[in-house]
C-alpha positions as CSV (number, residue, x, y, z in Angstrom):
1,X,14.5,89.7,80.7
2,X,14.2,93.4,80.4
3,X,16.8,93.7,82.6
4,X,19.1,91.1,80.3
5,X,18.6,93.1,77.4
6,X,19.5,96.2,78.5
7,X,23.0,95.1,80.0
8,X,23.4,93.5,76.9
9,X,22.8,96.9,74.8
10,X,24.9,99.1,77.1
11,X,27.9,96.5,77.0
12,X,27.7,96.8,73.4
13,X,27.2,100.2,73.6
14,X,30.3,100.8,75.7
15,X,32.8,98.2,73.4
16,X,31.7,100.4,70.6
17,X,33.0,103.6,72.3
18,X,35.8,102.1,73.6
19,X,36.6,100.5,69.9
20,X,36.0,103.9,67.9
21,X,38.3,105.6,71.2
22,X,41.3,103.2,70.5
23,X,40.9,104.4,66.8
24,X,41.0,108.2,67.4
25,X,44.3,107.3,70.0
26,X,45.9,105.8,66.8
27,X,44.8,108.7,64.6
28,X,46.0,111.5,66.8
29,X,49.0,109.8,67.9
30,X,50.1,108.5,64.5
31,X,48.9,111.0,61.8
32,X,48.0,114.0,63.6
33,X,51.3,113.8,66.1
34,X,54.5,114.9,66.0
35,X,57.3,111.9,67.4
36,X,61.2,112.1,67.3
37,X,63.3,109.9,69.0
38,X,62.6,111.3,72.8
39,X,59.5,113.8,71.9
40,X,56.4,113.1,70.9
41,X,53.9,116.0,70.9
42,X,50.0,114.8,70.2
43,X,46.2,114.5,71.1
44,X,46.2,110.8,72.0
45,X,45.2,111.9,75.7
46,X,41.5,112.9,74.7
47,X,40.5,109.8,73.5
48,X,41.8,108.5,76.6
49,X,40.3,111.3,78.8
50,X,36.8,110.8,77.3
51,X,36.7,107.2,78.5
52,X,37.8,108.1,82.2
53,X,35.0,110.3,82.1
54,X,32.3,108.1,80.4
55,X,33.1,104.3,82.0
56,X,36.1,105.4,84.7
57,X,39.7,104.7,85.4
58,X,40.1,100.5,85.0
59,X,38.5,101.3,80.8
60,X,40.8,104.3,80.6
61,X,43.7,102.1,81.6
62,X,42.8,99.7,79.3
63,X,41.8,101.9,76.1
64,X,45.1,103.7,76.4
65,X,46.9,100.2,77.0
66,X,45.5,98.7,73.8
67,X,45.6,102.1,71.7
68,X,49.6,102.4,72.3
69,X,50.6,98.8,71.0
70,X,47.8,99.4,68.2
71,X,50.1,102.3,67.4
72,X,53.5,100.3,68.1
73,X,52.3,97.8,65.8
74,X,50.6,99.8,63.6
75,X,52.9,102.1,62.8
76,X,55.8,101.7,65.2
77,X,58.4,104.3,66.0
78,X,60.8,101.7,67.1
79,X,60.5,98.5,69.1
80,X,57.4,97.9,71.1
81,X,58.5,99.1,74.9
82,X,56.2,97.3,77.6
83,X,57.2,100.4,80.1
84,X,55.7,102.3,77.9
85,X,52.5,100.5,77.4
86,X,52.0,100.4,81.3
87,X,53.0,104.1,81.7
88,X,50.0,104.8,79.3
89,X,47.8,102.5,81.6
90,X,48.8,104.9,84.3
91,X,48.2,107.5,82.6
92,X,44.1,105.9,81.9
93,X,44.0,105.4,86.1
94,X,44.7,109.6,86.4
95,X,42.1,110.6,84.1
96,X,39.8,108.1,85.3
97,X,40.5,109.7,89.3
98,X,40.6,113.0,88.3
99,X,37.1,112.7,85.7
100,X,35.0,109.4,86.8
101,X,32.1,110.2,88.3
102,X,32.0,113.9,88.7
103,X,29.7,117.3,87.4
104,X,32.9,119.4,87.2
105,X,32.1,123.0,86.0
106,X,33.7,126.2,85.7
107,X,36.8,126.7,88.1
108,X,36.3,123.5,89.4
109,X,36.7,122.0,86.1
110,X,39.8,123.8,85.7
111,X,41.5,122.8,88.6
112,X,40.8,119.0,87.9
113,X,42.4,119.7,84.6
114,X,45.2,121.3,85.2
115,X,45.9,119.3,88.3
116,X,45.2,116.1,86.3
117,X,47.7,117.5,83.5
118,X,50.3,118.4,86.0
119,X,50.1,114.7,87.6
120,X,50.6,113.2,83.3
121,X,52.8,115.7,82.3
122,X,55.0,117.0,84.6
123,X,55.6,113.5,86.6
124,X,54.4,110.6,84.6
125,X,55.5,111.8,80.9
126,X,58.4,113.8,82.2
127,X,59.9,111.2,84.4
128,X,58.4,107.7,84.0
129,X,58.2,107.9,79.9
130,X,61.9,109.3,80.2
131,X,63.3,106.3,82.1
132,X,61.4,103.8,79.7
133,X,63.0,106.0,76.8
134,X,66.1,106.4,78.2
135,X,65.9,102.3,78.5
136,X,65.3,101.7,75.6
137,X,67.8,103.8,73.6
138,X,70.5,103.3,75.9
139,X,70.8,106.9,77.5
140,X,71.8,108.7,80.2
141,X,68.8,109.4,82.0
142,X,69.1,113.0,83.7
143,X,70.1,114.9,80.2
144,X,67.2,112.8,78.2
145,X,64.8,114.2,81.5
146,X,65.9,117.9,80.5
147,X,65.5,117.4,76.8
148,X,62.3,116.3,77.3
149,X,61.4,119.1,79.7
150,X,59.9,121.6,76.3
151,X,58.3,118.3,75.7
152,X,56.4,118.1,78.3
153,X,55.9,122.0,79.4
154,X,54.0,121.9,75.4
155,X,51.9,119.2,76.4
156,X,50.9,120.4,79.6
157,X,49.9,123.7,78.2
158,X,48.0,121.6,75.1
159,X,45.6,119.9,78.1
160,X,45.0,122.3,80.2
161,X,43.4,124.0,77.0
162,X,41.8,121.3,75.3
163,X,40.6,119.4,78.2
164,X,38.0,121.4,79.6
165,X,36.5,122.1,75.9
166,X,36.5,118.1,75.4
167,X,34.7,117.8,78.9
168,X,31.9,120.0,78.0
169,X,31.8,120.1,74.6
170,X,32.1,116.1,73.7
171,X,31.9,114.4,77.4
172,X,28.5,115.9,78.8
173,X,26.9,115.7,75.2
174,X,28.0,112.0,75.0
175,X,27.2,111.0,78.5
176,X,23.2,112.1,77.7
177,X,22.8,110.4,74.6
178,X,24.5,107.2,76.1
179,X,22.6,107.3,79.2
180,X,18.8,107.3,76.8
């Protein structure tokens, strides 16, 4: 029974995160972002990036999943894009590698990070989003790539910086009061 009840309080523990995750991916991305037609500069990763820390890379996958078509229907930018929606569950599998599971500290936890980054930004964002944009808006895919190339140097830059401070300011903190 003990047993029961405590499953029962961490599963409803963990929906809650997840729930309150998927709201900060549609603040960040939505009010606190900056999207044109092929750029899109934000903080929608960290939400993201906290749950591949805290519950691994399937809930990471999923949060970022449910937090983009929260955002494209929302407060869409356009029409909802299902490429995109996977690309952001790939995105969720990264983190949740790269984070799940580990006591990262000091150059170690910079390495993951900007490894980690290089692996969203600089392949997944720079190529997979493209081709899913370029898709969708009907162009050429090589000159969207190289318009999106400040795109994606920014956001590589913006989590290599803010990922480490999440992880040990927000992630460890988290982690010990979740795990009373």
């Amino acid at each position: 029974m003990q047993q029961t009840i405590k499953s029962t309080r961490e599963r409803t523990q963990q929906m809650v995160v997840i729930a309150l995750m998927v709201a900060l991916i549609f603040i960040f991305s939505r009010f606190l972002g900056i999207t044109a037609d092929v750029i899109h500069l934000g903080f929608d990763f960290l939400p993201v990036m906290v749950i591949a820390c805290l519950y691994g890379p399937v809930w990471a996958a999923v949060t970022y999943m449910v937090g983009d078509l929260v955002c494209a229907i929302g407060m869409p930018f356009g029409m909802i894009n299902p490429g995109l929606t996977v690309i952001a569950g790939i995105i969720g599998l990264v983190y949740g590698f790269a984070f799940y599971n580990r006591n990262l500290k000091g150059v170690k936890l910079f390495v993951v990070s900007i490894l980690a980054s290089l692996a969203v930004a600089g392949i997944i964002k720079l190529f997979g989003t493209t081709l899913c944009l370029a898709v969708m808006y009907g162009s050429p895919y090589w000159p969207t790539v190289v318009a999106r190339i400040p795109n994606c140097i920014i956001l590589f830059a913006a989590q290599i910086i803010t990922i480490p401070l999440i992880y040990r300011y927000v992630v460890r903190p988290v982690s010990g009061w979740l795990n009373r």
